[in-house]
N, C-alpha and C positions, 0 to 999 in steps of 0.2 A: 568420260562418255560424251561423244558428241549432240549434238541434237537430231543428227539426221539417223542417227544410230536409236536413240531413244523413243523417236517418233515409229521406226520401224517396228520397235516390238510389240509398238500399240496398235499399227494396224495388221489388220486380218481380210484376207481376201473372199471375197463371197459370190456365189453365182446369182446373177439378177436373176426376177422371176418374172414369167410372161405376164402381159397385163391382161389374159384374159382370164389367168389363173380364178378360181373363187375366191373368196375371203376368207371361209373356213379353212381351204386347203392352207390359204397362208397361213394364217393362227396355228394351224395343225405343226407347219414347216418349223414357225418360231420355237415348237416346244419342244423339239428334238433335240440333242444333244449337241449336233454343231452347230445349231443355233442360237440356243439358250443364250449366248451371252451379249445379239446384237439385240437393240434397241429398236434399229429400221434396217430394212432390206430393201434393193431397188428394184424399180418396178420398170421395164423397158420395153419397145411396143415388136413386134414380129420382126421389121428391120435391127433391130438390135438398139436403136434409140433408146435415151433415158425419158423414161417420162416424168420421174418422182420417184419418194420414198415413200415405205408406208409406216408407220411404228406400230410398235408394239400399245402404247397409249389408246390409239387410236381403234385397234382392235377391238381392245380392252372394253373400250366405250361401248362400240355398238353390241357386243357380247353382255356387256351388263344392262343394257336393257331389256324391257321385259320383252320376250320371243326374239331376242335380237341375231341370234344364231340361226334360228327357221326363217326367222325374214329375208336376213340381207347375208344369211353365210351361202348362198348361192350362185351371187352376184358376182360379177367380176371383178375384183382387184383395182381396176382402174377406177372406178368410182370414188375410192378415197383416198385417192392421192392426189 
C-alpha cells in the first residue's frame, strides 16, 4: 500500500461552514452522524475564504461553562476561531 493511497482513506471531505453560522448551530452540526467523527470543521467567510477551524474542544469549553450555551450559543461562529 502506498502512502498516497493510505493517506486517502483517512481523509474525508467536508462542507465548510458560514462564519456567521451560531455556535450552537455548530455544536448542534458536530453531533450528527456525518459529523461525529471530525474533531474541527472549517469556518470560511461569505467569499468562500478560509478563515479557521473551529473544534470540537473548543466547543466543549464554552458549553461547559456555567450558562455557556445561553450566552455565547448565539454568537457567531467566527468569534472562536
Amino acid at each position: 500500500m502506498t502512502t498516497a493511497s493510505a493517506l486517502a482513506r483517512l481523509l474525508k471531505p467536508v462542507a465548510p461552514l458560514s462564519a456567521s453560522m451560531s455556535i450552537a448551530d455548530v455544536a448542534d452540526r458536530l453531533l450528527t452522524p456525518e459529523h461525529k467523527a471530525f474533531l474541527s470543521l472549517p469556518i470560511v467567510d461569505d467569499a468562500g475564504r478560509p478563515l479557521g477551524l473551529v473544534s470540537r474542544s473548543t466547543l466543549q469549553d464554552i458549553f461547559m461553562q456555567r450558562f455557556g450555551r445561553d450566552l455565547r450559543g448565539r454568537h457567531a461562529v467566527q468569534e472562536v476561531t
